[in-house]
C-alpha positions as CSV (number, residue, x, y, z in Angstrom):
1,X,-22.9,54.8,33.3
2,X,-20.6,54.9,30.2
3,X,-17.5,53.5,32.0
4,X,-19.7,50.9,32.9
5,X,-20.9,49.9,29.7
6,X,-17.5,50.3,28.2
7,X,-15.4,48.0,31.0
8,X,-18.8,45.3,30.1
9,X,-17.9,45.7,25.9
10,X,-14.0,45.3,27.2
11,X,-14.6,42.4,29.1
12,X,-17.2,41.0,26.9
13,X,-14.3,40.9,23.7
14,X,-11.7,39.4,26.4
15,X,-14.3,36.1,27.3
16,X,-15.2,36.5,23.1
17,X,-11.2,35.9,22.4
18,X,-10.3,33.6,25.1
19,X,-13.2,31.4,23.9
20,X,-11.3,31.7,20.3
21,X,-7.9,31.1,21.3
22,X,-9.5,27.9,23.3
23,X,-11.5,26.3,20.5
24,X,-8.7,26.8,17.9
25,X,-6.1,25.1,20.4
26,X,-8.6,22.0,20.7
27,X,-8.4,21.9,17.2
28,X,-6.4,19.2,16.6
29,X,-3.6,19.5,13.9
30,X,-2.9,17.7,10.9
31,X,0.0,14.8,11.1
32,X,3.5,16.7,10.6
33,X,4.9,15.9,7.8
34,X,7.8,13.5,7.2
35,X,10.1,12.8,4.5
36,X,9.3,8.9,3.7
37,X,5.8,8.1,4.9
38,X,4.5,4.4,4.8
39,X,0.8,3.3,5.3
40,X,0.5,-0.3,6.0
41,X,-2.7,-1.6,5.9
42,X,-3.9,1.5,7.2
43,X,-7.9,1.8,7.5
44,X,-9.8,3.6,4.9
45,X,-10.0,7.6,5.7
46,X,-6.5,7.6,6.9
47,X,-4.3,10.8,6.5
48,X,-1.0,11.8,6.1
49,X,1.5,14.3,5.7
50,X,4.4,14.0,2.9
51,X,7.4,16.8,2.6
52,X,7.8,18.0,-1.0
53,X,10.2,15.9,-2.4
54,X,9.6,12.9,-0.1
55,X,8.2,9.1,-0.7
56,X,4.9,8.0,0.2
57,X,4.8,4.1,0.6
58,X,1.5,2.2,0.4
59,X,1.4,-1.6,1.4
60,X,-2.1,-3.5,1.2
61,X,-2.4,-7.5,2.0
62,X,-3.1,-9.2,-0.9
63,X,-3.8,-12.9,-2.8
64,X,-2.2,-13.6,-5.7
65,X,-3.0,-17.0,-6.4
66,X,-6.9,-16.0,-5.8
67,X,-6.8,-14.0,-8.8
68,X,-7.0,-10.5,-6.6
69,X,-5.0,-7.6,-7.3
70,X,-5.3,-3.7,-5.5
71,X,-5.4,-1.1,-7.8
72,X,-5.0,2.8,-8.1
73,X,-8.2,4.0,-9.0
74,X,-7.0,7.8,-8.9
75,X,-4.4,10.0,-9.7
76,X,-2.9,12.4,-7.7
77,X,-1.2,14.6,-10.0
78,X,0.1,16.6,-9.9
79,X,0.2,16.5,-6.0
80,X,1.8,13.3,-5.9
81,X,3.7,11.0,-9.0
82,X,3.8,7.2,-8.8
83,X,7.1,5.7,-8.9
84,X,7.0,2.6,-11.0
85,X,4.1,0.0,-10.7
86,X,2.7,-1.4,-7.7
87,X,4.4,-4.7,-7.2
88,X,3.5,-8.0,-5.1
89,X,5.5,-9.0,-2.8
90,X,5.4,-12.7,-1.2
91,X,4.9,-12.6,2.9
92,X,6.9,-16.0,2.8
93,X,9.4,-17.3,0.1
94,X,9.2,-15.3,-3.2
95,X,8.6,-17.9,-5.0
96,X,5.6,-19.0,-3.3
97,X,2.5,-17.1,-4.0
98,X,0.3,-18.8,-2.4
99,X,0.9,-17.5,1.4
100,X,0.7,-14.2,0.3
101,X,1.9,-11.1,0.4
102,X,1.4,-7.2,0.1
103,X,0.7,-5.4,-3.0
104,X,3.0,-2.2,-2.8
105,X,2.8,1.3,-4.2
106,X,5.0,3.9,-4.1
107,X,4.5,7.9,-4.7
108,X,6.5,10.9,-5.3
109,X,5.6,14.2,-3.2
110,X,5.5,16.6,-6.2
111,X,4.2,19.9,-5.0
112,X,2.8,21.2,-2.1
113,X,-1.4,20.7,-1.7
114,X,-3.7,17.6,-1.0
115,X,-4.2,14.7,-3.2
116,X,-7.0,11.6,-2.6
117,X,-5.5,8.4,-3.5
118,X,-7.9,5.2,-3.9
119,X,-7.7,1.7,-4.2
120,X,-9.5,-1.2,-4.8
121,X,-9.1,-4.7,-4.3
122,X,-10.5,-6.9,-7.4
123,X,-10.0,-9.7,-9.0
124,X,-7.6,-9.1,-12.2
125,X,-10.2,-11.0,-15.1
126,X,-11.5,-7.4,-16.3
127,X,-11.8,-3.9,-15.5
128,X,-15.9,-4.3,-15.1
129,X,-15.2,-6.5,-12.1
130,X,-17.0,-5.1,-9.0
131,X,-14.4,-4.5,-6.1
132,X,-14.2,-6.2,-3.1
133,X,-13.2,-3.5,-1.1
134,X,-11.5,0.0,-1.4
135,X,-9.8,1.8,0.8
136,X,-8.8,5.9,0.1
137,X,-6.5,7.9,1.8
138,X,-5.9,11.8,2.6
139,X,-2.4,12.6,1.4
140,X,-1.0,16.5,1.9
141,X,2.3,17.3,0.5
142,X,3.5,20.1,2.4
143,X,6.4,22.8,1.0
């Protein structure tokens, strides 16, 4: 009777750890990580995966002539470091604001860990101006 028991508690841990092995291998990773990343318009909750040392490029449409503007509403630090200001940039000739354009951001991968950036789309008259929208994103900086 106590072989029997014992080869039950063997196989019982065997089905216990092939049951863990499967359910951590339909976890899904994380994004690797890559040296210049670039969201473009990407929907709010996205997530990505910077090296240390690496750019992270962040391009929202935008209206100048309408008066609206995105905006950093976070810091990262010291996951991440802007690099500059965010600038417009005309989706026709520069000189014509009025077809548009992108409002871009760029970041610095400082130091390995995770970082929430956040931005919202309002209209440049004031800092109590509700936003239109905001969109944040997951950022990891890995070593």
């Amino acid at each position: 009777m106590r072989s029997i028991g014992k080869s039950m508690l063997m196989r019982g841990a065997f089905v216990a750890s092939a049951l863990l092995v499967a359910a951590c291998a339909m976890t899904p990773p994380g994004p690797p990580a890559v040296e210049m990343g670039e969201l473009d318009n990407a929907a709010d909750g996205a997530v990505i995966a910077i090296k240390r040392g690496g750019e992270l490029k962040v391009l929202l449409d935008a209206n100048a002539i309408a008066g609206y503007q995105w905006q950093v509403q976070a810091t990262a630090g010291p996951v991440l470091s802007p690099i500059g200001t965010g600038i417009f940039i005309s989706k026709a000739d520069p000189r014509d604001v009025r077809a548009g354009g992108f409002n871009v951001f760029r970041f610095k991968a400082e130091q390995p860990g995770t970082a929430t950036l956040q931005f919202d789309y309002k209209h440049v008259s004031g800092a109590n101006v509700a936003p239109v929208k905001s969109v944040r994103y997951s950022v990891s900086v890995a070593p």
